[in-house]
Jmol script that loads the backbone (N, CA, C; Angstrom):
load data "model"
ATOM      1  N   UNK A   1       0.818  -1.195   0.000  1.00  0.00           N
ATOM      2  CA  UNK A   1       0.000   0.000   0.000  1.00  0.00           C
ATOM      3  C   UNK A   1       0.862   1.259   0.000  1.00  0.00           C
ATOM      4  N   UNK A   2       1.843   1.074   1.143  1.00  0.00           N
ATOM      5  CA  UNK A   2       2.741   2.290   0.862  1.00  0.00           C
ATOM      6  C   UNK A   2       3.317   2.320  -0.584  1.00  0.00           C
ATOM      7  N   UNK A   3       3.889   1.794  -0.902  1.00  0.00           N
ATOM      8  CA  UNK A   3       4.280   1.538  -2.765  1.00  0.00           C
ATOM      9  C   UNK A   3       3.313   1.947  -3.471  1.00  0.00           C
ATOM     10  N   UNK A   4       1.866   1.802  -3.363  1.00  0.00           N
ATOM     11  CA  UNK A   4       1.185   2.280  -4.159  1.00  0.00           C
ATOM     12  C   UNK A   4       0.835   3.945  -4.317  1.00  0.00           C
ATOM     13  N   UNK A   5       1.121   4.427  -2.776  1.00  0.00           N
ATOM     14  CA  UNK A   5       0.859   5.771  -2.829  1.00  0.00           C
ATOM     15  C   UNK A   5       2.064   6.661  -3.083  1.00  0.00           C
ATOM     16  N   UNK A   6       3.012   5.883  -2.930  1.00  0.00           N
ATOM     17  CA  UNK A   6       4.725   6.619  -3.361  1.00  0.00           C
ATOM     18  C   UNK A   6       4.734   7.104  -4.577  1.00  0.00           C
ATOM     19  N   UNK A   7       4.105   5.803  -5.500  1.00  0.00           N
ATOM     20  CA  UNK A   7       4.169   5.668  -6.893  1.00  0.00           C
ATOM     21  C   UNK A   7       3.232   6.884  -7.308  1.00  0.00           C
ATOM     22  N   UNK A   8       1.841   6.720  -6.753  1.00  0.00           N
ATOM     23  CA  UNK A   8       1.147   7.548  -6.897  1.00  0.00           C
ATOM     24  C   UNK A   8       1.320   9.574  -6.648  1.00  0.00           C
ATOM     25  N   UNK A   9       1.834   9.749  -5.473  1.00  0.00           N
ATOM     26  CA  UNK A   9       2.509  10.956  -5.645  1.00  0.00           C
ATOM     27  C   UNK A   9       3.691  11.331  -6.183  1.00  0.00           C
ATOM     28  N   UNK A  10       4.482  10.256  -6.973  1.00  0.00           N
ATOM     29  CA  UNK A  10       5.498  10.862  -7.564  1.00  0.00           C
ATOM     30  C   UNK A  10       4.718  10.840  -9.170  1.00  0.00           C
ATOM     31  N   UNK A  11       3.766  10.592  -9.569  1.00  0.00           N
ATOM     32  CA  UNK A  11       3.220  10.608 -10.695  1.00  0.00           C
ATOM     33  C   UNK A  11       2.605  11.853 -10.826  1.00  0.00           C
ATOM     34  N   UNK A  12       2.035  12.410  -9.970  1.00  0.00           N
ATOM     35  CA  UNK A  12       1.530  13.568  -9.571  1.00  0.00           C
ATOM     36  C   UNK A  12       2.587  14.716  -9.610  1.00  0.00           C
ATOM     37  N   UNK A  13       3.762  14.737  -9.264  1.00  0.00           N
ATOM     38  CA  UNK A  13       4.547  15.875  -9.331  1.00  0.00           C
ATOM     39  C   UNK A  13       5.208  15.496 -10.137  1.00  0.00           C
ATOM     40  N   UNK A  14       5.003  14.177 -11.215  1.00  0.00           N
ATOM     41  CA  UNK A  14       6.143  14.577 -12.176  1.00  0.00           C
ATOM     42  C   UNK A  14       4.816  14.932 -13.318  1.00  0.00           C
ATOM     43  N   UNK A  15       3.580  14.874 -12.944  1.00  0.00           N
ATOM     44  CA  UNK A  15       2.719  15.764 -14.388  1.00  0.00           C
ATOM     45  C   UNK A  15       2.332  16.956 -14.275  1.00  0.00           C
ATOM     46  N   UNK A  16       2.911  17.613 -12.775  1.00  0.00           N
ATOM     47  CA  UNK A  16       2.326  18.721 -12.541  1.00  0.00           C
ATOM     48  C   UNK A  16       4.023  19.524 -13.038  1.00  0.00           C
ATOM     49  N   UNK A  17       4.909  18.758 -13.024  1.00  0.00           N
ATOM     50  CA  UNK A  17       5.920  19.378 -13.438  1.00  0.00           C
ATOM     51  C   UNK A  17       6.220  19.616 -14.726  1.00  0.00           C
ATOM     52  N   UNK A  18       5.826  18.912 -15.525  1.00  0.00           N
ATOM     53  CA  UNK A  18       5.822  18.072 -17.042  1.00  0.00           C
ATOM     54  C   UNK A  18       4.677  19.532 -17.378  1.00  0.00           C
ATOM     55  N   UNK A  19       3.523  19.925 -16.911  1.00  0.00           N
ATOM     56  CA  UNK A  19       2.966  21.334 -16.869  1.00  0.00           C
ATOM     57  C   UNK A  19       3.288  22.569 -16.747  1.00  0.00           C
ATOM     58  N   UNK A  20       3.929  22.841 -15.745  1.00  0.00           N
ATOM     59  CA  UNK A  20       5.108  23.983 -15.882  1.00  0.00           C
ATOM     60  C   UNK A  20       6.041  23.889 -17.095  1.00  0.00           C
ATOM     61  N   UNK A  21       6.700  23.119 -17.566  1.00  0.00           N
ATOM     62  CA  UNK A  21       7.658  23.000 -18.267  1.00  0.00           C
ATOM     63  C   UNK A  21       7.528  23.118 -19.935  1.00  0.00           C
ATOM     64  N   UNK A  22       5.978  23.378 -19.694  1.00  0.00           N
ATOM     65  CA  UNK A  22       5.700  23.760 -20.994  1.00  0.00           C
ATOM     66  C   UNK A  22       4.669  25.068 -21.305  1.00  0.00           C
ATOM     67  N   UNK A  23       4.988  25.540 -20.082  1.00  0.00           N
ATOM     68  CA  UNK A  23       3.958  27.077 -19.769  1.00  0.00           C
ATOM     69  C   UNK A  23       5.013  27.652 -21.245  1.00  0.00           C
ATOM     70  N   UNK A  24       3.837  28.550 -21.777  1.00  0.00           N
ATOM     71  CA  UNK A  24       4.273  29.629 -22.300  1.00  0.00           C
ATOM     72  C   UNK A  24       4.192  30.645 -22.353  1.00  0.00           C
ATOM     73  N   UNK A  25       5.802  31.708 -22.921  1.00  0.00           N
ATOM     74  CA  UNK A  25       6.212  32.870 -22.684  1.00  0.00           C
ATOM     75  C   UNK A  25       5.303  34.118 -23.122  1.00  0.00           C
ATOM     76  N   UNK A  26       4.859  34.996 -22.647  1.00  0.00           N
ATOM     77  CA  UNK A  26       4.739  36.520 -23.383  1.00  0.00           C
ATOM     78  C   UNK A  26       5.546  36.742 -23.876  1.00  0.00           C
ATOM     79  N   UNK A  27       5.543  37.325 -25.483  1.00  0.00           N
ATOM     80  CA  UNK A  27       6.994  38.162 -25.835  1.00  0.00           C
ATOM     81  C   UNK A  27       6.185  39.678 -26.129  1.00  0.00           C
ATOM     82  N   UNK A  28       6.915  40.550 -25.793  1.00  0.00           N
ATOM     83  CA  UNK A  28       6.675  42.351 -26.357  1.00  0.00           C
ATOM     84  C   UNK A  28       6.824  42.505 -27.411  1.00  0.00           C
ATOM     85  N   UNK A  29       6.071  42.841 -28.481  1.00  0.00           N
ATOM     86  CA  UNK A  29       6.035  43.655 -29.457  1.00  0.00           C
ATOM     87  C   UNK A  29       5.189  45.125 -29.829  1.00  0.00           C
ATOM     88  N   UNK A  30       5.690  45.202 -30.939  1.00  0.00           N
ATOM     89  CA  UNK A  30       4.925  46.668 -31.714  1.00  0.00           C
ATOM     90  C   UNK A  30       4.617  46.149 -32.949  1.00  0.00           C
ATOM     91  N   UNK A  31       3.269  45.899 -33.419  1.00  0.00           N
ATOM     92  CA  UNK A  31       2.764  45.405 -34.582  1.00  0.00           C
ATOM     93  C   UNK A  31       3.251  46.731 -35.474  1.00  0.00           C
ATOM     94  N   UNK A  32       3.984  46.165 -36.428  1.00  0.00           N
ATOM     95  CA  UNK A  32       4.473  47.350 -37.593  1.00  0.00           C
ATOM     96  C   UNK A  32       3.257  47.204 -38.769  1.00  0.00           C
ATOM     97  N   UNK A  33       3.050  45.873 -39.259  1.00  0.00           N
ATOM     98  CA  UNK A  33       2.104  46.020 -40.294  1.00  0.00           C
ATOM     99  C   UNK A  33       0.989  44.840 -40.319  1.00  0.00           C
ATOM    100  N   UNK A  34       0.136  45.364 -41.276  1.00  0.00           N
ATOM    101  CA  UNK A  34      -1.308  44.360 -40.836  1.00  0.00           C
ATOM    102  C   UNK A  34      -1.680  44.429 -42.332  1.00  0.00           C
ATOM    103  N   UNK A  35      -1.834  42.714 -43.153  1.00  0.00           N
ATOM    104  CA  UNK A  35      -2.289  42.468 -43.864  1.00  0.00           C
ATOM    105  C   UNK A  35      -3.267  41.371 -43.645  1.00  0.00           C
ATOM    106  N   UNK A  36      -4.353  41.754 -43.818  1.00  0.00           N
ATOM    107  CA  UNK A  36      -5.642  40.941 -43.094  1.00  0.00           C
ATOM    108  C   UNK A  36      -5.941  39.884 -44.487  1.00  0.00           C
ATOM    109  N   UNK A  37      -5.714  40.287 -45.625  1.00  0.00           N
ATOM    110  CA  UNK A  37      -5.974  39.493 -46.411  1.00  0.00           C
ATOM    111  C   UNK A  37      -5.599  38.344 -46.925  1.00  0.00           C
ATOM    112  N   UNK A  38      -3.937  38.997 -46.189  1.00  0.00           N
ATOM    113  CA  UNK A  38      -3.165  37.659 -46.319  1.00  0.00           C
ATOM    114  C   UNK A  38      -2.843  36.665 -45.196  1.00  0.00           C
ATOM    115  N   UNK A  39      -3.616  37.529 -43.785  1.00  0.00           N
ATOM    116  CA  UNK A  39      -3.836  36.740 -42.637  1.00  0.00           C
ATOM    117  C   UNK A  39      -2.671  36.773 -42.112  1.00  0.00           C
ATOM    118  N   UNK A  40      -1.685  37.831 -42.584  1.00  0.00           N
ATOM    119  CA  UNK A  40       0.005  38.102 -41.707  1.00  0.00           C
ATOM    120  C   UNK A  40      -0.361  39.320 -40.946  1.00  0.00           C
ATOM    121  N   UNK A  41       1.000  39.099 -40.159  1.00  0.00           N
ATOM    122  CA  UNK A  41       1.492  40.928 -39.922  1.00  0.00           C
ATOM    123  C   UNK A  41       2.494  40.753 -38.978  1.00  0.00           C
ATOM    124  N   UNK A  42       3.254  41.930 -39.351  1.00  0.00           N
ATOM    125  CA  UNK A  42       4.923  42.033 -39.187  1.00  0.00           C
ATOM    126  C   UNK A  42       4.686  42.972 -37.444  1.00  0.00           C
ATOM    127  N   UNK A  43       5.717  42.162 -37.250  1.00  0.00           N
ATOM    128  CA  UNK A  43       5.546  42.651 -35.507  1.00  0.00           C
ATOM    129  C   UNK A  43       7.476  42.567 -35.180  1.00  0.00           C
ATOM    130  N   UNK A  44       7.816  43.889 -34.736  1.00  0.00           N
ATOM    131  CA  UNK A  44       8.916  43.816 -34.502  1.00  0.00           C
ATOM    132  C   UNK A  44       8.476  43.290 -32.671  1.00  0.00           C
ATOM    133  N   UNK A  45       9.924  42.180 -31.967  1.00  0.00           N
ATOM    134  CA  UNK A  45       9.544  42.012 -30.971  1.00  0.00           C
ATOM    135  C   UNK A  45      10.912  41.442 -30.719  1.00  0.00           C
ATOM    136  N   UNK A  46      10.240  41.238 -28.769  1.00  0.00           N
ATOM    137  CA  UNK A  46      11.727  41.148 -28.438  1.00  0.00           C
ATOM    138  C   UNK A  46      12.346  39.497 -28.935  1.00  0.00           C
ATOM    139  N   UNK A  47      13.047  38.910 -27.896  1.00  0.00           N
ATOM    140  CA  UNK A  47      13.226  37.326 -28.100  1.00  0.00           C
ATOM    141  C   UNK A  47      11.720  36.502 -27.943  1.00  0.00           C
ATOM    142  N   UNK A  48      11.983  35.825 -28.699  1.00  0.00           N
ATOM    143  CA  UNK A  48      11.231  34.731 -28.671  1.00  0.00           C
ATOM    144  C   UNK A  48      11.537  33.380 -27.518  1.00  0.00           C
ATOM    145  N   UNK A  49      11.423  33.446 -26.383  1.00  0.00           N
ATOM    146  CA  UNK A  49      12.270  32.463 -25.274  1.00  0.00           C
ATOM    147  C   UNK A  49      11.480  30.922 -26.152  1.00  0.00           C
ATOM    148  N   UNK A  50      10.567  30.598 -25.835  1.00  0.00           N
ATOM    149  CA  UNK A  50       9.976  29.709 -26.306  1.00  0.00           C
ATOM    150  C   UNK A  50      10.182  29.310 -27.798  1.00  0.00           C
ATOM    151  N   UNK A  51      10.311  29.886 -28.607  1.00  0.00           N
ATOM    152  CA  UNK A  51      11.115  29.108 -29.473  1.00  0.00           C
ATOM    153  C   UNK A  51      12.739  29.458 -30.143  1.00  0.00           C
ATOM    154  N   UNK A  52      13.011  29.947 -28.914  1.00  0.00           N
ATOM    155  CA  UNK A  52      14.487  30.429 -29.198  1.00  0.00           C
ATOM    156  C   UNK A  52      14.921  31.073 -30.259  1.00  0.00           C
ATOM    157  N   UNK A  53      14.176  32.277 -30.415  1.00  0.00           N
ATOM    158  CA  UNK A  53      14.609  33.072 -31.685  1.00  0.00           C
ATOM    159  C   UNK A  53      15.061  34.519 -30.853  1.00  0.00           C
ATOM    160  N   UNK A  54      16.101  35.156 -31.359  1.00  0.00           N
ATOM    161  CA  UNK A  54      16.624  36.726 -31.217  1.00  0.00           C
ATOM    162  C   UNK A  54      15.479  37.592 -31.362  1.00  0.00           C
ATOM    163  N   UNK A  55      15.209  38.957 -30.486  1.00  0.00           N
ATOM    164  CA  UNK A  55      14.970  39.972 -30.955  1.00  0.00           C
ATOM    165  C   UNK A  55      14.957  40.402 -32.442  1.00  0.00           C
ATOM    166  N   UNK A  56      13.775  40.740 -33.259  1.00  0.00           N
ATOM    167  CA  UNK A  56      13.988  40.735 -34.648  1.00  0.00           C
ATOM    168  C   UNK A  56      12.856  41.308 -35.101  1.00  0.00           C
ATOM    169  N   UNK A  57      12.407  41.500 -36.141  1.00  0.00           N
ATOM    170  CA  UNK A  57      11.424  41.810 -36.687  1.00  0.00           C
ATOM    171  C   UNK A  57      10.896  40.445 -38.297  1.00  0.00           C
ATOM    172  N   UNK A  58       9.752  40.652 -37.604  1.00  0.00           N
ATOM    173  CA  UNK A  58       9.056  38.910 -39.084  1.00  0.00           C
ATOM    174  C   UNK A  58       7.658  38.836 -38.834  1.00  0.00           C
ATOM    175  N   UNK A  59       7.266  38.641 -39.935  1.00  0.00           N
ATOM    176  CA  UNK A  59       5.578  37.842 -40.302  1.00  0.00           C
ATOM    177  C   UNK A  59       5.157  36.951 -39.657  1.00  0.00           C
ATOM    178  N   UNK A  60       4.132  36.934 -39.220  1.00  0.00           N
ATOM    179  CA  UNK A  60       3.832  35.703 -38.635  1.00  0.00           C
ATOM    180  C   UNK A  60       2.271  35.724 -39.282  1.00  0.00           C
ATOM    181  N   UNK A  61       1.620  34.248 -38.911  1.00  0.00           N
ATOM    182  CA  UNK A  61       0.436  34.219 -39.661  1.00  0.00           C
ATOM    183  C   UNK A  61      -0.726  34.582 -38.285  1.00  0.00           C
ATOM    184  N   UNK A  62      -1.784  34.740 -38.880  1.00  0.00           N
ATOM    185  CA  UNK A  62      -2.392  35.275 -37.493  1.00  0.00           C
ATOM    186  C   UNK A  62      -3.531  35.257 -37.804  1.00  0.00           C
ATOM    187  N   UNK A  63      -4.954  34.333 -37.326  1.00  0.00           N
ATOM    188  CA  UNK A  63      -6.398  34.532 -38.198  1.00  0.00           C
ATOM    189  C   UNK A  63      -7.257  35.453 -37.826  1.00  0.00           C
ATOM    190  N   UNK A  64      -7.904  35.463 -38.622  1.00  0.00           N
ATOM    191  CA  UNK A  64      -9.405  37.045 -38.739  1.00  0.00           C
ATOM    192  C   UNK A  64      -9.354  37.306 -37.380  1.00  0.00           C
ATOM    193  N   UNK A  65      -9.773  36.397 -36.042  1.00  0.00           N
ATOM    194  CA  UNK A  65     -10.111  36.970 -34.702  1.00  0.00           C
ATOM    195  C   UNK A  65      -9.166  37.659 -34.242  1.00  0.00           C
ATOM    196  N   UNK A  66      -7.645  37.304 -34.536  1.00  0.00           N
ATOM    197  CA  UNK A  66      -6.505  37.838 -33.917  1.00  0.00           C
ATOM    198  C   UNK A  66      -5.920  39.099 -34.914  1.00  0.00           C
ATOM    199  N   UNK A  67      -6.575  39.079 -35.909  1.00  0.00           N
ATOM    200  CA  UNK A  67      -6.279  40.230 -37.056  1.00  0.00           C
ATOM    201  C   UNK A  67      -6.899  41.403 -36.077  1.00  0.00           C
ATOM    202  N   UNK A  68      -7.988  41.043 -36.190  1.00  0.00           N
ATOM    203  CA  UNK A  68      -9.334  42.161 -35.379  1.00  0.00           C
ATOM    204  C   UNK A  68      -8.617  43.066 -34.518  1.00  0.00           C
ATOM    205  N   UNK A  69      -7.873  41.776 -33.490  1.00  0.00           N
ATOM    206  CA  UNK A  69      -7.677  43.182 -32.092  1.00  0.00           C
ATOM    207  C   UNK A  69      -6.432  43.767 -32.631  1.00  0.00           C
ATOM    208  N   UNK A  70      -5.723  43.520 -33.594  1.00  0.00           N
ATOM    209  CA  UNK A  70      -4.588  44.196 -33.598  1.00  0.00           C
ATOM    210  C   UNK A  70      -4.706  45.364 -34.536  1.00  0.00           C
ATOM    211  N   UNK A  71      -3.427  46.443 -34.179  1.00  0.00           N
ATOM    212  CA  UNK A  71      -3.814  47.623 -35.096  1.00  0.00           C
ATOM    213  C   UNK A  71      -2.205  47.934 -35.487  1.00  0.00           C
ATOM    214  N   UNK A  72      -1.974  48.955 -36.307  1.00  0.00           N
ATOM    215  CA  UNK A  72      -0.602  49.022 -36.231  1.00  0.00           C
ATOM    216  C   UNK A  72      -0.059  50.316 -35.582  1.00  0.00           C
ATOM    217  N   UNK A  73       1.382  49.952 -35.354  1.00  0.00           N
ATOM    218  CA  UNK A  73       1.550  51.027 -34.218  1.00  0.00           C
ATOM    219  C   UNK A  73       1.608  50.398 -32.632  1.00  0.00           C
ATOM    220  N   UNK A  74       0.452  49.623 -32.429  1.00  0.00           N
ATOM    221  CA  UNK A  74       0.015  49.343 -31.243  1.00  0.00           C
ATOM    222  C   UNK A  74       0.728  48.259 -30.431  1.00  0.00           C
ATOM    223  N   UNK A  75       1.437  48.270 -29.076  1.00  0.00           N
ATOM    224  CA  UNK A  75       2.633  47.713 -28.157  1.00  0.00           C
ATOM    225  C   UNK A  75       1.367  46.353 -28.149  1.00  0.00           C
ATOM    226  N   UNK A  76       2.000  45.468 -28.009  1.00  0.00           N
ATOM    227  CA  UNK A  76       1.477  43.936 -27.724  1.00  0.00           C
ATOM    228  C   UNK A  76       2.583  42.967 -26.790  1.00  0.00           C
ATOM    229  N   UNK A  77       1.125  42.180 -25.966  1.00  0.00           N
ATOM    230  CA  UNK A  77       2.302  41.169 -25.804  1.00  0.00           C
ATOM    231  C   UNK A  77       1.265  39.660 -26.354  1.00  0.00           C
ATOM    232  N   UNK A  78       2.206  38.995 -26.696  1.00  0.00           N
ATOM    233  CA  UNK A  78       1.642  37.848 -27.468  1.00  0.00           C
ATOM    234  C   UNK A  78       2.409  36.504 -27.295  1.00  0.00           C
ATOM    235  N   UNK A  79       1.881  35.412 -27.860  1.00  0.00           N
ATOM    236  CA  UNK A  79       2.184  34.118 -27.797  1.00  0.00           C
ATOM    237  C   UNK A  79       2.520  33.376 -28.981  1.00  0.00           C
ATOM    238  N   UNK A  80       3.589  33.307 -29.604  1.00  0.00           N
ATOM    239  CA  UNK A  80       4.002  32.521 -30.876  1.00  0.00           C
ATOM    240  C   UNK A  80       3.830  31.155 -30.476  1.00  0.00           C
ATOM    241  N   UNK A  81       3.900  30.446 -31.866  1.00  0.00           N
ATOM    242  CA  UNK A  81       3.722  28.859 -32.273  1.00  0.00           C
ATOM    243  C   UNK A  81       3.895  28.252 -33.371  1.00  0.00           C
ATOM    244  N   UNK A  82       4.526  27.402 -33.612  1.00  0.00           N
ATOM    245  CA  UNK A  82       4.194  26.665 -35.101  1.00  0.00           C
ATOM    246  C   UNK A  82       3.022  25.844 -35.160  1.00  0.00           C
ATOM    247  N   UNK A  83       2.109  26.549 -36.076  1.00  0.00           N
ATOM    248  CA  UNK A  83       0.711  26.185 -36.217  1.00  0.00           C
ATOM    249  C   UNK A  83       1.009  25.671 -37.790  1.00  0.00           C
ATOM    250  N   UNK A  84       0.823  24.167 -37.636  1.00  0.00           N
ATOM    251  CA  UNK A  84       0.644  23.666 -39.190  1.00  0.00           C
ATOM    252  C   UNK A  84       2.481  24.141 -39.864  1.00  0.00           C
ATOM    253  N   UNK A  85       3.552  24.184 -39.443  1.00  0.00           N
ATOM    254  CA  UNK A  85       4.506  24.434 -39.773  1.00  0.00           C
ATOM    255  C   UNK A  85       4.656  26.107 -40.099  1.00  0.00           C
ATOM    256  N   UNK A  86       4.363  26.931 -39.612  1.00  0.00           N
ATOM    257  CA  UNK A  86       4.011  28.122 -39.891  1.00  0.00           C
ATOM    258  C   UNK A  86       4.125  29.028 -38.729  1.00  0.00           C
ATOM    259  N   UNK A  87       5.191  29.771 -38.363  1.00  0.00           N
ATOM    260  CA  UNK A  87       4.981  31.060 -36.963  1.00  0.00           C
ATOM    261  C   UNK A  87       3.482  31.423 -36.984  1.00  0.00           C
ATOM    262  N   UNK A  88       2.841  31.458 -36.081  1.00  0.00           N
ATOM    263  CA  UNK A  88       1.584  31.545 -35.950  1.00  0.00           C
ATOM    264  C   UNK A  88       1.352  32.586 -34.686  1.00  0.00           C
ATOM    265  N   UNK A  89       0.639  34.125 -34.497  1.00  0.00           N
ATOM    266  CA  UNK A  89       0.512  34.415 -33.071  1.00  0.00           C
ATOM    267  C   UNK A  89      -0.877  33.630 -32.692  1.00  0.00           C
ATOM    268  N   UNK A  90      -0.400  32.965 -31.809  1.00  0.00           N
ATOM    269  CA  UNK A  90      -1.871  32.201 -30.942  1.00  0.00           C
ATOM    270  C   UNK A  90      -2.393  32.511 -29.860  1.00  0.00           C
ATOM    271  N   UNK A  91      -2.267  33.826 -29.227  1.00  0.00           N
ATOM    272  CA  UNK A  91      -3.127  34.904 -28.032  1.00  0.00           C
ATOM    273  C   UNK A  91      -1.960  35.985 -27.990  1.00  0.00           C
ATOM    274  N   UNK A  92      -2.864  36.664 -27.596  1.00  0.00           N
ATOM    275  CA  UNK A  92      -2.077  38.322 -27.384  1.00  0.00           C
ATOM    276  C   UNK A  92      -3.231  38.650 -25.604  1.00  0.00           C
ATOM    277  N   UNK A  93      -2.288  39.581 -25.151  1.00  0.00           N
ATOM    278  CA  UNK A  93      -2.917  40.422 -23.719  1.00  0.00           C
ATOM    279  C   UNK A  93      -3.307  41.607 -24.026  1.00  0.00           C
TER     280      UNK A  93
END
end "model"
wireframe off; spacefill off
backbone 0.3
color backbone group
């Protein structure tokens, strides 16, 4: 019985850890440009921690709902991804 509950709480903190370990980052940007038609827009921003990219400026793809709130000009913080092989922003604050 003790074995069973050992087993059992170390299963527990290794999925609650395995959860943390895949939280993801805010990064800061400034949306520079917005092409809704083509479902991009260029966002200079800082590093990318989560997928290990430099401070830079690039396209990313982004759909109609997430087109909407963005404007250009306007400071963001947001959530990159490869969606379908593709930088994708997948939530903004």
């Amino acid at each position: 019985m003790k074995l069973l509950k050992t087993l059992s709480l170390t299963t527990t903190v290794l999925i609650a850890s395995m959860s943390f370990a895949s939280a993801e980052t805010f990064t800061k940007g400034t949306i520079k440009k917005l092409d809704a038609k083509a479902g991009k827009v260029t966002i200079i921003h800082e590093a990318l921690v989560d997928l290990e990219m430099p401070a830079m400026t690039m396209v990313f793809r982004a759909d109609k709902d997430m087109m909407a709130k963005m404007t250009e000009g306007k400071d963001v913080e947001f959530l990159a991804g490869r969606v379908n092989g593709k930088l994708t922003v997948t939530a903004l604050k």
